[in-house]
RORO-630199 format. One record per residue: residue number from 1; residue in one letter; x, y, z of N, C-alpha, C in turn. Coordinates in Angstrom, 1 decimal. Layout:
N
NODE,NUM,A,X,Y,Z,X,Y,Z,X,Y,Z
...
This chain:
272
NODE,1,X,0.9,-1.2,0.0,0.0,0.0,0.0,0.9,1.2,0.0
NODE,2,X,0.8,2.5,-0.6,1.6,3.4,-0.7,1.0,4.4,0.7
NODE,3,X,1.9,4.9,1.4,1.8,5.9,1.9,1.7,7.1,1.7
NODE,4,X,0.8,8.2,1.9,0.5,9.3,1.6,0.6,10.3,3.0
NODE,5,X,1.8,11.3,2.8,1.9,11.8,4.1,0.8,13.0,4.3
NODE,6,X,0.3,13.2,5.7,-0.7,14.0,6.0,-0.5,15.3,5.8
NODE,7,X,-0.7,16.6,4.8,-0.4,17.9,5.2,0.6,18.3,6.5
NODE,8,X,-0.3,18.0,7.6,-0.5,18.7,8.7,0.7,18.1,9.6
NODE,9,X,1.5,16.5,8.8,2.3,15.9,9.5,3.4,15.3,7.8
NODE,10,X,4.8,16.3,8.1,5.4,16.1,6.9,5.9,15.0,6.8
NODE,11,X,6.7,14.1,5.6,7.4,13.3,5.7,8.6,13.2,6.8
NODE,12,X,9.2,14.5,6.9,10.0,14.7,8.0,9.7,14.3,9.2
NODE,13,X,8.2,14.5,9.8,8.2,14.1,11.1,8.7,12.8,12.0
NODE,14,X,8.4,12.0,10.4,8.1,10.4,10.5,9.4,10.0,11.1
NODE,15,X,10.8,10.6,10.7,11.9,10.5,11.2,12.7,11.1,11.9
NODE,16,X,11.8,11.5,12.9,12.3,12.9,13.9,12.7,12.7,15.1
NODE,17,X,13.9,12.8,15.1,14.8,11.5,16.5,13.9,12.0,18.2
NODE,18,X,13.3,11.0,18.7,12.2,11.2,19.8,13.5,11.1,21.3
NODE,19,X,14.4,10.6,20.9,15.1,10.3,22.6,16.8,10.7,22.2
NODE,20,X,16.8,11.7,22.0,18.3,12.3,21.6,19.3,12.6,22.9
NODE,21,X,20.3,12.0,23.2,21.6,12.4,24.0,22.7,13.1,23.4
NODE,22,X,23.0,14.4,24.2,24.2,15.0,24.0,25.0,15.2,24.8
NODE,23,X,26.4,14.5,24.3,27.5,14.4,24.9,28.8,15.4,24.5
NODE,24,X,28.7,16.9,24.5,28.8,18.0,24.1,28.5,19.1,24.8
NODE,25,X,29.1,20.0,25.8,28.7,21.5,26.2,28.1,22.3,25.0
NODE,26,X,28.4,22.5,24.0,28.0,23.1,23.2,26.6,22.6,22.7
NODE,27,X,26.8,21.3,22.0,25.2,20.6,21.2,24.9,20.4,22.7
NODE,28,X,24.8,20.6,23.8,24.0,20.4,24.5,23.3,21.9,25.1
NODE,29,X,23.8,23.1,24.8,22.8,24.4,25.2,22.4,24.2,23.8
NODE,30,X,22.8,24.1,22.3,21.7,24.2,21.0,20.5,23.4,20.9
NODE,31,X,20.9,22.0,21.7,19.9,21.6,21.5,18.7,21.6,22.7
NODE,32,X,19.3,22.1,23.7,18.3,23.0,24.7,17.6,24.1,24.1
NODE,33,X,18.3,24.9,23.4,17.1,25.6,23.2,16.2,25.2,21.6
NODE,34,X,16.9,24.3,20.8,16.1,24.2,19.1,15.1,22.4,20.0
NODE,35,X,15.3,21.6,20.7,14.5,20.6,20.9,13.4,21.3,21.5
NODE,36,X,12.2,20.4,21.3,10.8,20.3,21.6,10.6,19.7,22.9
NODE,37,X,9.9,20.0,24.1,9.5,19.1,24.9,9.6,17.5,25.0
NODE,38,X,10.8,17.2,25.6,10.4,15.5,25.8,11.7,14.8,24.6
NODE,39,X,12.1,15.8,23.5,12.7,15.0,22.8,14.4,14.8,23.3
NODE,40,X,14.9,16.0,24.0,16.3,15.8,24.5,16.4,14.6,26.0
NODE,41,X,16.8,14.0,26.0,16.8,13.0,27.1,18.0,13.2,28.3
NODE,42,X,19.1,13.4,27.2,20.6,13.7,28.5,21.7,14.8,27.7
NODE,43,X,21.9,15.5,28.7,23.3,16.3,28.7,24.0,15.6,29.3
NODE,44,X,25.6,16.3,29.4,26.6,16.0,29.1,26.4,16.8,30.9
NODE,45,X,27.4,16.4,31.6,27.5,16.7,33.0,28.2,18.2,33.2
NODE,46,X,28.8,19.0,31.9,29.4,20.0,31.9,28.2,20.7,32.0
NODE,47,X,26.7,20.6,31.0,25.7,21.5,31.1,25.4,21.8,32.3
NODE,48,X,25.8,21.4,33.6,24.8,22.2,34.9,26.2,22.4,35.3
NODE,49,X,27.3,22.8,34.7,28.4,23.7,35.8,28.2,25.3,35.4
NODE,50,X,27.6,25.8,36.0,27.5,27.6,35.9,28.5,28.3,35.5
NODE,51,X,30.2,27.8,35.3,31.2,28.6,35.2,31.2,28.5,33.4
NODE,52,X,30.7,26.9,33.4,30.8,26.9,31.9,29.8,27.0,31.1
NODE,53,X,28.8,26.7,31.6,27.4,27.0,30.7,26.4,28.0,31.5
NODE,54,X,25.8,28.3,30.2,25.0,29.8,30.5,23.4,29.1,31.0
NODE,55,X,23.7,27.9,30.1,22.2,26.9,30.5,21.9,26.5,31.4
NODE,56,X,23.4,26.6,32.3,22.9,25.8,33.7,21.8,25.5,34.8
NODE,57,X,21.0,26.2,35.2,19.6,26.0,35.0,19.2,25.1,34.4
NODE,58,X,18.5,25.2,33.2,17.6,24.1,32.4,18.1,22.6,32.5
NODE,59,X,19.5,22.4,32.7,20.2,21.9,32.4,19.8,20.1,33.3
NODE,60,X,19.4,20.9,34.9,18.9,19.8,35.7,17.5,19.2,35.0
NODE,61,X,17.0,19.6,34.3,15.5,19.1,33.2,15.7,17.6,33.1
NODE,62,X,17.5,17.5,32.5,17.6,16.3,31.6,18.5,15.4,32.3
NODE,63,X,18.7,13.7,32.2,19.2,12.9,32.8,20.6,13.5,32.4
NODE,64,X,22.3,13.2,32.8,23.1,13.6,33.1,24.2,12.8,32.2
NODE,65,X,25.2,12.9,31.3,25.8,11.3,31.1,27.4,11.9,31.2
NODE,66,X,28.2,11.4,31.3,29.9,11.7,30.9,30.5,11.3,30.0
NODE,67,X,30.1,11.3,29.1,30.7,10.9,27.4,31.1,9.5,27.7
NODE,68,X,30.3,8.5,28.1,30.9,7.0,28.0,29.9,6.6,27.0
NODE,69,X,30.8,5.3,26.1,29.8,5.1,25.4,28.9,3.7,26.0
NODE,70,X,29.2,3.0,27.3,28.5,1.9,27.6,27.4,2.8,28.0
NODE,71,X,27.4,3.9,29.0,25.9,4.7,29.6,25.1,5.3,28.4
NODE,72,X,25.8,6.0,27.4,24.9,6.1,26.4,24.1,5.3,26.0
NODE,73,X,24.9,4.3,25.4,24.2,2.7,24.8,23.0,2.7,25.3
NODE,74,X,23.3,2.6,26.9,22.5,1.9,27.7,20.9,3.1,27.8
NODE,75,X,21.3,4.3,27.4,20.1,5.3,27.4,19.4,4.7,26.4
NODE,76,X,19.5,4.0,25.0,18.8,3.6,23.6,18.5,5.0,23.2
NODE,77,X,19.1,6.2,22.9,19.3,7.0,22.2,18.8,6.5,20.3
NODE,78,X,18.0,7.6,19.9,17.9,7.4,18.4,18.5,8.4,17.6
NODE,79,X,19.1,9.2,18.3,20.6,10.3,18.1,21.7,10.6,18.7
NODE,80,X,22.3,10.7,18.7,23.5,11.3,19.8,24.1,12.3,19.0
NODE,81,X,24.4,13.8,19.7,25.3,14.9,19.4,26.2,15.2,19.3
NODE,82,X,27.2,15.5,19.1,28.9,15.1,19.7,29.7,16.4,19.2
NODE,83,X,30.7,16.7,19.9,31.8,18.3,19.2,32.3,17.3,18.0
NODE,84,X,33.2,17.8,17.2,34.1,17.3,16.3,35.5,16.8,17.1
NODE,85,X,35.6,17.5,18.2,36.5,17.2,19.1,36.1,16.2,20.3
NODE,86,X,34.8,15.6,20.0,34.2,14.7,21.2,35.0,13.4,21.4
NODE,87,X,35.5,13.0,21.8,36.4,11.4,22.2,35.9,10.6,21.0
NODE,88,X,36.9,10.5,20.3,36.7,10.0,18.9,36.7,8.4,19.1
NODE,89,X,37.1,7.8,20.1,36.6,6.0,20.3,35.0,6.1,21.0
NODE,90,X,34.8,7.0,21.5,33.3,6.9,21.8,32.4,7.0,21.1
NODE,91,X,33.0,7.6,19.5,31.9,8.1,18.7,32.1,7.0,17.9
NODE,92,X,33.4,6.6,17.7,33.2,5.5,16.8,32.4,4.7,17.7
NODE,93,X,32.8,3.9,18.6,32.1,2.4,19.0,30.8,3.0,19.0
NODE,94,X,29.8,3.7,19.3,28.6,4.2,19.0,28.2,4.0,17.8
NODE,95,X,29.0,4.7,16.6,28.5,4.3,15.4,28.1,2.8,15.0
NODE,96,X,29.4,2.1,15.4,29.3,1.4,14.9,28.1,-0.2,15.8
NODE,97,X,28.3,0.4,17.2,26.8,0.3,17.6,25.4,0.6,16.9
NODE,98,X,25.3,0.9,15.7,24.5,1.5,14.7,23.8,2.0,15.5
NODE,99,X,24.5,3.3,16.7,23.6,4.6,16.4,24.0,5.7,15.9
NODE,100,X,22.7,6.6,15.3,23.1,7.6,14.8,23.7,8.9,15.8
NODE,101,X,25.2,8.8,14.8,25.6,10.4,15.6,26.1,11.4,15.0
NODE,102,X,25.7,12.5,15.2,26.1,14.0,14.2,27.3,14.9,15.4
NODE,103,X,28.0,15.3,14.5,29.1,16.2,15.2,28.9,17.5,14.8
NODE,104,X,29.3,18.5,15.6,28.9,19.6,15.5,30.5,20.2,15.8
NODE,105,X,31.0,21.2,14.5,32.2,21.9,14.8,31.9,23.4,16.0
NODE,106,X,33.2,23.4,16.3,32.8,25.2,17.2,32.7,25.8,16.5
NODE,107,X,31.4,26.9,17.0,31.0,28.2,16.1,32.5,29.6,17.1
NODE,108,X,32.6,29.8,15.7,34.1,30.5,15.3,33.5,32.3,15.0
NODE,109,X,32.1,32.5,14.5,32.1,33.4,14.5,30.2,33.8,14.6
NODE,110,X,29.7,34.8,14.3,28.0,35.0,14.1,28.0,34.1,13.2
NODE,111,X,28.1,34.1,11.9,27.6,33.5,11.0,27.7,31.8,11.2
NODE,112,X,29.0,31.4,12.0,28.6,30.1,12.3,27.7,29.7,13.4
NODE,113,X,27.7,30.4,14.1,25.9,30.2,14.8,25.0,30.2,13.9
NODE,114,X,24.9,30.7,13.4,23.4,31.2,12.4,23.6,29.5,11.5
NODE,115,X,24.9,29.5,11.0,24.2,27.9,10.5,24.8,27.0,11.4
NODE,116,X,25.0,26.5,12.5,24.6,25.5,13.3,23.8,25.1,13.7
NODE,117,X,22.5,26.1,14.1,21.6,26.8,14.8,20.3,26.0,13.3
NODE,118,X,20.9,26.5,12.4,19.9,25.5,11.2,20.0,24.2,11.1
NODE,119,X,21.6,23.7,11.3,21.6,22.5,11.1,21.2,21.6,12.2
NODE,120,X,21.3,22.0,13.8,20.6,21.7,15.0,19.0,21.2,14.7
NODE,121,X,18.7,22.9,14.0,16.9,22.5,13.5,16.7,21.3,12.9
NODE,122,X,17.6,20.9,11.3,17.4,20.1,10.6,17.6,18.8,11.2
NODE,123,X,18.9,18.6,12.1,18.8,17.0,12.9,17.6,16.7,13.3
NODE,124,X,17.2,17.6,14.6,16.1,17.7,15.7,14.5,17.7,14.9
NODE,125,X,14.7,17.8,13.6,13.3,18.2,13.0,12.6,19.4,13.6
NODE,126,X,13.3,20.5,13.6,12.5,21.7,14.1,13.2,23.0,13.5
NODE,127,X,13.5,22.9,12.7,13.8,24.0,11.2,13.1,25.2,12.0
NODE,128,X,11.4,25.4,12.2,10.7,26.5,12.4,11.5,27.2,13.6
NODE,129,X,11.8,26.5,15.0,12.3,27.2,16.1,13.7,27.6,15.7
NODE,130,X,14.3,26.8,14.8,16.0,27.4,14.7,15.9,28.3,13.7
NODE,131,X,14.7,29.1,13.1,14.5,30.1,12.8,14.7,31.2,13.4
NODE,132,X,14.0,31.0,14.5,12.7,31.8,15.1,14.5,32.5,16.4
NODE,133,X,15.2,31.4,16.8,16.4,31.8,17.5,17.2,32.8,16.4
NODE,134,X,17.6,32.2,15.2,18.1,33.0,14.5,17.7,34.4,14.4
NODE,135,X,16.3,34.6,14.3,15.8,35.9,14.6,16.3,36.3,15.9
NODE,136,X,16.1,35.8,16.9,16.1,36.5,17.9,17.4,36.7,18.2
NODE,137,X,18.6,36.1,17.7,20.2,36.4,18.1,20.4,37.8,16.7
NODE,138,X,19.8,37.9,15.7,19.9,39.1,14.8,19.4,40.5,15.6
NODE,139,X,18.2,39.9,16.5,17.4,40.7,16.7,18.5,42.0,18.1
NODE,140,X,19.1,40.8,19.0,19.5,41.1,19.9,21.0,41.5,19.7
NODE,141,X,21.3,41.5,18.6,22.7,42.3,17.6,22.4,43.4,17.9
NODE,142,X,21.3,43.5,16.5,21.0,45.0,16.4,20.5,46.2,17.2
NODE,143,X,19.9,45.3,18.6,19.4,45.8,19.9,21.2,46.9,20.7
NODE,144,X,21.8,46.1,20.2,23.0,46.4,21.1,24.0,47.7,20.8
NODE,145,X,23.7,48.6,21.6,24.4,50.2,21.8,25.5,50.3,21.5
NODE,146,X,26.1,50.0,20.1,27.8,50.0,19.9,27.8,51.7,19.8
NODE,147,X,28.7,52.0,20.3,29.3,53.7,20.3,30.5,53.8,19.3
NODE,148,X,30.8,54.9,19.0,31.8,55.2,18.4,33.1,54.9,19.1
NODE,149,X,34.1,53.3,18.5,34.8,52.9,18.8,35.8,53.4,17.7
NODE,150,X,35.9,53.8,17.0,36.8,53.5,15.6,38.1,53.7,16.4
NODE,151,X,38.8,52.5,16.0,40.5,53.0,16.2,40.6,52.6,17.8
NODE,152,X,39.7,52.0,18.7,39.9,51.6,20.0,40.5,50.2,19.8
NODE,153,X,41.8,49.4,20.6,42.0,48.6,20.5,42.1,48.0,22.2
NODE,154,X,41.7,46.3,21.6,41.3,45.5,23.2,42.1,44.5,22.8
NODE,155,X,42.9,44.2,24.6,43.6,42.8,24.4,42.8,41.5,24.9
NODE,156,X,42.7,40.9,24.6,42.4,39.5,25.5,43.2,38.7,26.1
NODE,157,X,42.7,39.0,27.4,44.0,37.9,28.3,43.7,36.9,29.1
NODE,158,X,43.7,35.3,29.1,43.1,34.0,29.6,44.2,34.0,30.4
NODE,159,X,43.4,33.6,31.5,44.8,32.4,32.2,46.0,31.6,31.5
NODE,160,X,46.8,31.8,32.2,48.0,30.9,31.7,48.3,32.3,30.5
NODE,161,X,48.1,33.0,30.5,48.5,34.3,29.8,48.1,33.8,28.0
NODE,162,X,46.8,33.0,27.7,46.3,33.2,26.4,45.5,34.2,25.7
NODE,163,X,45.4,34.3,25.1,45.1,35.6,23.8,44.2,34.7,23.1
NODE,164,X,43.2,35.2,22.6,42.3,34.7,21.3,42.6,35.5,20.2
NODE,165,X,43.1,35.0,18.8,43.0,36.1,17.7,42.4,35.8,16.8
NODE,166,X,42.7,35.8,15.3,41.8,35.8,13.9,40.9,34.2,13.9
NODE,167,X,40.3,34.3,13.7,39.3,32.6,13.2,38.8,31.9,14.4
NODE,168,X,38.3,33.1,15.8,37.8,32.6,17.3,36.5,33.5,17.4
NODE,169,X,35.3,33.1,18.2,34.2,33.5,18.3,34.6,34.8,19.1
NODE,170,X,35.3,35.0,20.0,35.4,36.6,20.9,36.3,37.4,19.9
NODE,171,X,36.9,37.0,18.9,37.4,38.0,17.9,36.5,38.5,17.0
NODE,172,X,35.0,37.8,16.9,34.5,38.3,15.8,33.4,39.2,16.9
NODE,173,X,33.5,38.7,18.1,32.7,39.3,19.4,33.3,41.0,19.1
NODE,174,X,34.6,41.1,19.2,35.1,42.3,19.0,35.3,43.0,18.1
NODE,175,X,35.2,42.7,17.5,34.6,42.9,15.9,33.1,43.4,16.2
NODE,176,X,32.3,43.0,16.7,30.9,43.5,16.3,30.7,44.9,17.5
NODE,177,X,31.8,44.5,18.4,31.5,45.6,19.2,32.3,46.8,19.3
NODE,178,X,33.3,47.2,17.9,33.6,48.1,17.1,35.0,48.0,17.7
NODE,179,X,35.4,46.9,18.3,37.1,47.2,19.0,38.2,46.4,17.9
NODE,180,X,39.3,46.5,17.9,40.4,46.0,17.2,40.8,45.3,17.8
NODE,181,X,41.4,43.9,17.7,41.6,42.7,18.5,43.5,42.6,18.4
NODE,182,X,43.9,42.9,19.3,45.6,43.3,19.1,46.3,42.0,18.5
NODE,183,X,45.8,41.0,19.2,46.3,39.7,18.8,46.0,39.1,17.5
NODE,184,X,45.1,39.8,16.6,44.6,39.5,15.0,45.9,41.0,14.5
NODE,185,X,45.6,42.1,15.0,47.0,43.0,14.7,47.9,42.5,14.2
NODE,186,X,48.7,41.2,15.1,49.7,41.1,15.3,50.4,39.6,14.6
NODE,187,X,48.8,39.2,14.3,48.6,38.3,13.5,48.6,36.9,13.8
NODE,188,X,48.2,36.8,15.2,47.9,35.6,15.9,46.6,34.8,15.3
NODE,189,X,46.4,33.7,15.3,45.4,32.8,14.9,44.9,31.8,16.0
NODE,190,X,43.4,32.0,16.1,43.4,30.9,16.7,43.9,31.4,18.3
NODE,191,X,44.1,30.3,19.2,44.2,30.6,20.7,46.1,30.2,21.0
NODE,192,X,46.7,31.5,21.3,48.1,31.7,21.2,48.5,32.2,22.7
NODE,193,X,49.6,31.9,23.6,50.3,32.6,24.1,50.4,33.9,23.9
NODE,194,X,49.9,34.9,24.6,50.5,36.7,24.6,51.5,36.8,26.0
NODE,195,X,52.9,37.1,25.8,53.4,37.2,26.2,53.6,38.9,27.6
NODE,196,X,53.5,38.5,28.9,52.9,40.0,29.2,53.7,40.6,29.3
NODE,197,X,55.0,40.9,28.6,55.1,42.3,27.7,55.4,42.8,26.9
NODE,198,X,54.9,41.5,25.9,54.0,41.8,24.8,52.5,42.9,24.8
NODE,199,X,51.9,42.4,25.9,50.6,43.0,26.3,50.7,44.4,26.6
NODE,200,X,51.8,44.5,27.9,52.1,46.0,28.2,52.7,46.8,27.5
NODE,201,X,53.6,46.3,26.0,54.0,47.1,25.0,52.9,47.7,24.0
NODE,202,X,52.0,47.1,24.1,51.0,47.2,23.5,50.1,48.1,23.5
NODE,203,X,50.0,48.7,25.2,49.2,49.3,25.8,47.6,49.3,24.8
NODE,204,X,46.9,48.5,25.4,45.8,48.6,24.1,44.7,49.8,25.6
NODE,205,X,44.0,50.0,24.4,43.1,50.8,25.2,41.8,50.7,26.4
NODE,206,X,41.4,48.9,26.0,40.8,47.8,27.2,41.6,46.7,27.4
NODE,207,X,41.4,46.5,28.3,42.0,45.2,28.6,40.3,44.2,29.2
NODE,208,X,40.4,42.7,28.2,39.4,41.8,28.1,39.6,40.8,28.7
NODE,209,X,39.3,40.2,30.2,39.7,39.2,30.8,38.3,37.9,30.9
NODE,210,X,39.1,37.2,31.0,37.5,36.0,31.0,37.8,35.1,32.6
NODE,211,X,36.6,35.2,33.6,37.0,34.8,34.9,38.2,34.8,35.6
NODE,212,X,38.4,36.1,35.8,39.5,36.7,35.9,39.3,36.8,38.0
NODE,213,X,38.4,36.9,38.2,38.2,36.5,39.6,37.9,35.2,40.2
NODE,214,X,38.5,34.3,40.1,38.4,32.9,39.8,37.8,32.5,41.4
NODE,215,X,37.3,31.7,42.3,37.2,31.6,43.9,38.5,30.7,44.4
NODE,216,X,38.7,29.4,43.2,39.8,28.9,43.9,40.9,29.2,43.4
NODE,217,X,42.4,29.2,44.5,43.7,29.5,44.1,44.1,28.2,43.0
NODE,218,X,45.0,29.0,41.9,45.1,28.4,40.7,45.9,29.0,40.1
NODE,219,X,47.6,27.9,39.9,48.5,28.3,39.1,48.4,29.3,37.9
NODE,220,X,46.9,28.9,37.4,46.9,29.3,36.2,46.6,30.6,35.8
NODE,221,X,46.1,31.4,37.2,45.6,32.8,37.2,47.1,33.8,37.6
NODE,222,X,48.1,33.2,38.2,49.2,33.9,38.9,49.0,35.2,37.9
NODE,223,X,49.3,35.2,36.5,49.1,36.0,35.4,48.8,37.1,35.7
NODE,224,X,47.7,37.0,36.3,46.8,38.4,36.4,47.1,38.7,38.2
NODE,225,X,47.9,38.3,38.6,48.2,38.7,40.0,49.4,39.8,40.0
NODE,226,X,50.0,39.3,38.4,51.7,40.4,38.6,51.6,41.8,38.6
NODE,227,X,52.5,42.5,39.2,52.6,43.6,39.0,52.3,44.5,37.6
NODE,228,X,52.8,44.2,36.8,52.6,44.7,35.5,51.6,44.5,35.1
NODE,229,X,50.8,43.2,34.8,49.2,43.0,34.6,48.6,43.7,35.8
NODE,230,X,48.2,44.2,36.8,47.8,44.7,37.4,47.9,46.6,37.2
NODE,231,X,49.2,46.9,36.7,49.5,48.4,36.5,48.6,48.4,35.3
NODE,232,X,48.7,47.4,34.2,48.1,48.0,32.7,46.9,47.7,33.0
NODE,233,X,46.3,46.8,34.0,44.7,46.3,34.2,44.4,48.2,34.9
NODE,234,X,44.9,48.7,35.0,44.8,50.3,36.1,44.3,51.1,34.9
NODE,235,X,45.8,51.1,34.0,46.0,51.8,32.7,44.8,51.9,31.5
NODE,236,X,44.3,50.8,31.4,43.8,50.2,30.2,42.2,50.2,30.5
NODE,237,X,42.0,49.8,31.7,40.8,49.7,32.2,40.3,48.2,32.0
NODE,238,X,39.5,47.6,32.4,39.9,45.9,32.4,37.9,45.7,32.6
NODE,239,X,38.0,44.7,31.7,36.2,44.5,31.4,36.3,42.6,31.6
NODE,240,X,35.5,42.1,32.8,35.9,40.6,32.2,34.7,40.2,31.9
NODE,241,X,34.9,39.4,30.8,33.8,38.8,30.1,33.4,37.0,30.8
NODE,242,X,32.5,36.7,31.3,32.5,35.4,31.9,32.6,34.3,30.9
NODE,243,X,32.9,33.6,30.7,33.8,32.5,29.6,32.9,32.0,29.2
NODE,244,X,31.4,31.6,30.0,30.3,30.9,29.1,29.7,31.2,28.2
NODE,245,X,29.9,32.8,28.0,29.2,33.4,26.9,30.1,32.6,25.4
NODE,246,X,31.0,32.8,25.3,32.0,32.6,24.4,32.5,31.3,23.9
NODE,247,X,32.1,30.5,25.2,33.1,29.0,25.0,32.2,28.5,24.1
NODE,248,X,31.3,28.5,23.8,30.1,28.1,22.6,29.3,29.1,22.5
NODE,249,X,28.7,29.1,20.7,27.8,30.1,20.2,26.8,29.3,20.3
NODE,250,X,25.8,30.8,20.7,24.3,30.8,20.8,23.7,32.5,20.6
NODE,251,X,22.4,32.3,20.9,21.6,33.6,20.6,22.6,34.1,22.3
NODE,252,X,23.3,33.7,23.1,23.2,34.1,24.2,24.7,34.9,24.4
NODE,253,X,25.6,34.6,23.1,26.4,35.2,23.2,26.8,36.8,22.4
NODE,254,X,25.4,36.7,22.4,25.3,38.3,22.2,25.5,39.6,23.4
NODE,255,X,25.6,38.3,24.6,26.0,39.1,25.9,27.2,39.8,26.2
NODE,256,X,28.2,38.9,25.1,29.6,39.4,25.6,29.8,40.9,24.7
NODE,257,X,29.0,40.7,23.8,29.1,42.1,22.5,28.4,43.1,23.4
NODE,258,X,27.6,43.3,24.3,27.1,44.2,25.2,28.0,44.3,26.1
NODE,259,X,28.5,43.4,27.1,29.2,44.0,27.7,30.5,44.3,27.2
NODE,260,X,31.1,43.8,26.4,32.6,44.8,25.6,32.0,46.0,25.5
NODE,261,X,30.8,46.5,24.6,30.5,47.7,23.8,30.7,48.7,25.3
NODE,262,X,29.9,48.0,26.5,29.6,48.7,27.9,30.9,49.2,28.2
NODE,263,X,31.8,48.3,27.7,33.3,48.4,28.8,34.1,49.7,27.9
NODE,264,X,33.7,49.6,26.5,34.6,50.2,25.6,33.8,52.0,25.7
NODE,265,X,32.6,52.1,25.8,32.3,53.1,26.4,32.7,53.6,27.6
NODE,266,X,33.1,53.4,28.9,33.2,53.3,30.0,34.9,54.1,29.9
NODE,267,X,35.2,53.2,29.2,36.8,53.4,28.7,36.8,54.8,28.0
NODE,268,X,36.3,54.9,26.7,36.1,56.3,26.6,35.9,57.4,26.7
NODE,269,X,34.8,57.2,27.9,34.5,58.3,28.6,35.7,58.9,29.6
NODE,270,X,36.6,58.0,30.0,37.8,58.2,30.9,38.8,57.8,30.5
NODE,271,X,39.4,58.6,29.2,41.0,58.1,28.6,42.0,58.2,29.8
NODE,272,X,42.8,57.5,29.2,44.2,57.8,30.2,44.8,58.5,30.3
C-alpha cells in the first residue's frame, strides 16, 4: 500500500529523532534551546556547571551522562550529538553500535551560529524554532548600543596568559563591538600565548579578561596577580567577560558584545 503523508504531518516528522543524548557542552545548550519538549533526554554533566554554561539552570530538566559510550548505549538514544573534538573511540564504538551520531564543529564566528543553529533545526526536525532563534540572536545584535569605537584597540587575556586572535568566536565578538583585537593586529590565529610584555608594550586601550576572579587558588591565574598586569589592568581599564558566553555560540552570546561595547564606552568616557 503506498503511503500518503498528512499535510499537517510532513514526511520529515516520521523521522524525527524522539530520545536524543548529547555528549557535548556546546550541542547540549543548542539543542536545549532548538528541541521540543520531551525530545532531549541527557546532557553532558558539563551543562549544569555555571562557570561553563550559560544553560545551567535548564540543564537539571535532563538525565546527566559523561561521554561514555557503555551509559549512552545503555540510554537507547535514536541520536547522539557530539563536538568534532568529542572522544573520537566513543563516537566511533557508537556508530558502529548502529547509532546515529552528528558532530557539531565550534562556532568561530556569528555566521557560524546562524548555521549551526539550522543545522541543529534540521537534525532535531524543528527548522521552524531554529529560525525563530536565529531571529532572535539578529534581533538582539541590532538591539546592542555600539558607540563610536573606531581605532579603539582590546587585548584579551586568559589564564596561563592566552590571547584569542583571527578565526575565534570573541574575535568576531570584537569585531561586532567596534574594537580591534591586538592579537589579529599582530597576526595571531586561533588561541596563542601573549606574552605579558608583549601585552604591556601594546598598551591597548581595554584590557578583556575571562573569569579573571576565579574563587579557587590556581596556578593558572598567577598572570593576572603580577605587577605589571595589574599596572596596565589600572592603565587600560579591564572588562571581564565570563567564559560561558564565548566557550560556545548561541543567541546568548550576544551578551559578551554588550558587555565589551559597555566596557569600551566606560573606557572612553575616561581616557588615560
Amino acid at each position: 500500500m503506498l503511503a500518503i503523508a498528512h499535510p499537517a504531518f510532513p514526511a520529515a516528522a516520521a523521522s524525527m529523532p524522539r530520545r536524543v543524548v548529547s555528549m557535548n557542552l556546546c550541542t547540549d545548550q543548542m539543542a536545549m534551546l532548538v528541541a521540543e519538549p520531551g525530545q532531549l533526554h541527557s546532557v553532558s554533566f558539563l551543562a549544569a556547571d555555571p562557570v561553563s554554561s550559560v544553560m545551567a539552570p535548564q540543564a537539571g530538566r535532563y538525565a546527566v551522562n559523561h561521554g561514555q559510550a557503555e551509559e549512552i548505549f545503555l540510554m537507547q538514544p535514536d541520536l547522539v550529538l557530539a563536538g568534532t573534538y568529542t572522544a573520537g573511540a566513543t563516537v566511533d564504538l557508537l556508530r558502529r553500535l548502529g547509532i546515529r551520531v552528528e558532530q557539531f564543529a565550534p562556532e568561530n564566528s556569528f555566521d557560524d551560529i546562524r548555521a549551526s543553529l539550522r543545522r541543529m533545526g534540521d537534525v532535531l526536525g524543528q527548522p521552524q524554532r531554529a529560525e525563530q532563534l536565529i531571529a532572535d540572536l539578529d534581533g538582539r545584535l541590532a538591539a546592542v548600543k555600539v558607540g563610536d569605537h573606531a581605532g579603539m584597540t582590546a587585548a584579551i587575556y586568559y589564564a596561563n596568559n592566552y590571547t584569542s586572535g583571527s578565526g575565534t568566536l570573541i574575535d568576531d565578538v570584537m569585531t561586532k563591538a567596534g574594537l580591534v583585537n591586538i592579537a589579529t593586529k599582530f597576526g595571531f590565529a586561533g588561541m596563542e600565548r601573549l606574552p605579558l610584555e608583549l601585552l604591556v608594550l601594546s598598551d591597548p586601550d581595554l584590557l578583556v579578561t575571562a573569569d579573571r576572579n576565579y574563587s579557587a587558588p590556581a596556578l593558572a591565574q598567577q598572570g593576572f596577580e603580577h605587577p605589571a598586569f595589574r599596572a596596565q589592568a589600572a592603565l587600560s581599564g579591564a572588562v571581564d567577560i565570563a567564559s560561558r558566553y564565548t566557550i560556545c555560540g548561541a543567541p546568548f552570546t550576544v551578551e559578551a558584545v554588550r558587555l565589551l561595547s559597555q566596557g569600551a564606552d566606560a573606557r572612553k568616557a575616561s581616557p588615560k
